[in-house]
N, C-alpha and C positions, 0 to 999 in steps of 0.2 A: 132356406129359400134361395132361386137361384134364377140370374138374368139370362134371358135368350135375347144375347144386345146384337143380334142380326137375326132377321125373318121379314117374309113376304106375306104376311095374312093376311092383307087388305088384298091380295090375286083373286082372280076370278073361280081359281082351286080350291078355295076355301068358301065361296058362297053359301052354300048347302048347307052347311054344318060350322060354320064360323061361330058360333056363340057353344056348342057341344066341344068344338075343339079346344076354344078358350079354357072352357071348362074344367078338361081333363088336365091342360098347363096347368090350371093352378090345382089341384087336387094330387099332380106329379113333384108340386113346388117349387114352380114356376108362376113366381108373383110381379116378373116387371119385363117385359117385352117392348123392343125397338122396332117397328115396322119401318121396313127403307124404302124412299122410292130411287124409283131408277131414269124416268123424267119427267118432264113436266104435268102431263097428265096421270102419270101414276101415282107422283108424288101427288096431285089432289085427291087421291084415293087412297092413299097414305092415311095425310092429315082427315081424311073424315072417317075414316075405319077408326084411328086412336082418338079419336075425338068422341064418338059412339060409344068406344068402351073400354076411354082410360088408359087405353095404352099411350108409348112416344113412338114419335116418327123421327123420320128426318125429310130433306131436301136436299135432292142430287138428281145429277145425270149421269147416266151409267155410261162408260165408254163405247158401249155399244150403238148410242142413241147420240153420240156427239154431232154426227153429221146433219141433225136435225134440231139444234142446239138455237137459242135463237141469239142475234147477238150482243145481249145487254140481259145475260143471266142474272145478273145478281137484281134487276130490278123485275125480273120475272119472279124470282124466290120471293123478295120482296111483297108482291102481290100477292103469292098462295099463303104467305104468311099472312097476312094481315087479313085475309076472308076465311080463315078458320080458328077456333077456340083450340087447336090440337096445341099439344106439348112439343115440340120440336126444341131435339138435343145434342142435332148435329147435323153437318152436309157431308152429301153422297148417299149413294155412293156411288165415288167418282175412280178416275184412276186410267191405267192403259190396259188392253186386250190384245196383243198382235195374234193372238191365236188365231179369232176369229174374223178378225179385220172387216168387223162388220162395218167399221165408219175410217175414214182416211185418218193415217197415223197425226198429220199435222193436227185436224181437228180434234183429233182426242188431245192433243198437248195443249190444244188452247183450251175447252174446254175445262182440262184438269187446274190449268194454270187461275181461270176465271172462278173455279166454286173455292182453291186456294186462297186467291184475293178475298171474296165474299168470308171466308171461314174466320181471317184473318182480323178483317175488317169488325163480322158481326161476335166476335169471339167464341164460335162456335168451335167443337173439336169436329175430326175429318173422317169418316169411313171410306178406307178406299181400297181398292178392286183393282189387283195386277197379275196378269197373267201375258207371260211369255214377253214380257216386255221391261224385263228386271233394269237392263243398263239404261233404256232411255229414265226410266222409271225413277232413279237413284240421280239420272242428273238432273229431271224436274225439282226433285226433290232438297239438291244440293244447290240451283238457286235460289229459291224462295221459302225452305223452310227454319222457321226459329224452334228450336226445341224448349228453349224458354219460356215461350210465351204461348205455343201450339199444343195442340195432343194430337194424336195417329192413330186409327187403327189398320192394320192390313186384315182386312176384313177375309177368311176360308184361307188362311195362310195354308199354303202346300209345296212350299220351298224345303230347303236344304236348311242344314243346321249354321252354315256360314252365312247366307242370306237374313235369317233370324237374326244372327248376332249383327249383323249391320242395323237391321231397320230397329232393334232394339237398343245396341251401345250407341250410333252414330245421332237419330234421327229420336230418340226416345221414344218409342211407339211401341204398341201392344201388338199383340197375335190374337187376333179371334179363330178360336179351333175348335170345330165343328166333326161332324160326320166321318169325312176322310180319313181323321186322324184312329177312325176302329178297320181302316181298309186293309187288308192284307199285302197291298201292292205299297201301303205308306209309309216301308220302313222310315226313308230318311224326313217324313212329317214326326213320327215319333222321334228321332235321333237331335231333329230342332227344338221340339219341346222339351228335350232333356239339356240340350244345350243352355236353352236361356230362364227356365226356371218355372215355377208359378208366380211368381211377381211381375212375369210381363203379359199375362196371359188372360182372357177373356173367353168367355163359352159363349157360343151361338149354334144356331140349324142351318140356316142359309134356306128355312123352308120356303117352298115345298119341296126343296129340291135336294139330293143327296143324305138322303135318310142314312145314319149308323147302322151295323151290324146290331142288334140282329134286325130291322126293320129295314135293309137294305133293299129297295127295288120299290118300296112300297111309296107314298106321298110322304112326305118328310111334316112333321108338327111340332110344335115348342116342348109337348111333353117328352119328348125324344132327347130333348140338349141332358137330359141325366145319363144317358148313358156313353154321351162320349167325354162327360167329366168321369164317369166311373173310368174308362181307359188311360186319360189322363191320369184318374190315381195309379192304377197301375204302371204307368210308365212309371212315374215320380215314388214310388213306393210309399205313400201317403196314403194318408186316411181318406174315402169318398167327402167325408165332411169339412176336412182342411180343403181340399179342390173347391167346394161351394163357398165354402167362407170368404175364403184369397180372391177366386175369379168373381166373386159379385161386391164384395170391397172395392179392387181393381173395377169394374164398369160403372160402379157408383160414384168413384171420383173422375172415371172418363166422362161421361154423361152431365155430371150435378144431379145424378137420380137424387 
């Protein structure tokens, strides 16, 4: 059995056929999924999609969505916590984006700094979301994080094999690897996962979005997270079943699944 500890199935993409898709996750064996939200209204769609059927969520604001962030997050989380029976097992996902610089760089720092606080506070672990925004990223991270006392994930990790070894020896934190890493264009995603091992490693979709070869183009689903652990194996020259074993060991001590 194996975790897809990142997915969007509580999206609007999955209405239609939400309870068929489930389905297939777990008959692919796929028995524990993380729905994220990404803000405050999504995250309440989050928690009552895993609330409906069982699954966990979390509570985050996506760097995309910071600029609409309101100013006393944690008592916002706070609230959706406490009106919902969901399992909630982590915040974010949070983090920086300059790619798309859909919300001002400062308000993403504050933002990431705020669900930090909260994560800290509620001892929750962090899913977090960084793209093209490595250096500011690494010095949020080198004020306020304890590796002692926190857990990480960088959630669709698609870095280099040096960047891996930072966020994994510096900051103690996982790699959630997904779809990308079956891309053709992904040498140096494959070259990181050979760097830092299956012990820092975690399997996720990131559905709907970025479906593996061979499902590429198509809507991305949980029962898909098997085949970019199959790649995994093959990078690591391992067994498909050592991949499942290690990366949902690894998300069950991330989590408290």
């Amino acid at each position: 059995m194996i975790v897809d500890t990142h997915a969007h199935v509580h999206g609007e993409q999955f209405d239609d056929d939400r309870a068929a898709m489930l389905a297939r996750a777990r008959a692919a064996g796929v028995d524990r999924i993380v729905t994220v939200g990404c803000d405050l209204a999504d995250t309440r769609r989050a928690l009552d999609v895993a609330a409906a059927y069982e699954l966990y969520a979390t509570v985050g604001i996506h760097p995309h969505e910071a600029k609409d962030a309101p100013a006393d997050i944690g008592a916002a989380f706070d609230a959706l916590r406490a009106a919902s029976t969901a399992r909630v097992v982590a915040v974010g996902e949070t983090g920086l984006d300059y790619y798309y610089n859909h919300s001002p760089a400062d308000e993403q720092r504050r933002v990431l700094r705020a669900q930090l606080d909260y994560a800290r506070t509620n001892g929750l672990p962090v899913v977090f979301h960084q793209r093209d925004a490595y250096d500011d990223f690494v010095a949020v991270m080198r004020e306020g994080w304890d590796r002692a006392t926190m857990r990480g994930v960088i959630h669709c990790f698609t870095g280099d094999a040096a960047q891996a070894e930072t966020f994994v020896a510096e900051f103690g934190m996982l790699l959630g690897i997904g779809g990308v890493v079956t891309f053709k264009t992904a040498q140096p995603l494959r070259d990181a996962v050979r760097a830092v091992g299956l012990g820092a490693l975690v399997m996720e979709t990131d559905c709907p979005y970025l479906a593996p070869v061979p499902h590429r183009g198509k809507r991305n689903e949980p029962a898909f997270v098997v085949e970019s652990a199959r790649k995994v194996a093959e990078i690591l020259a391992v067994e498909l079943e050592d991949v499942i074993d290690v990366t949902t060991a690894n998300a069950e001590r991330f989590f408290g699944l």
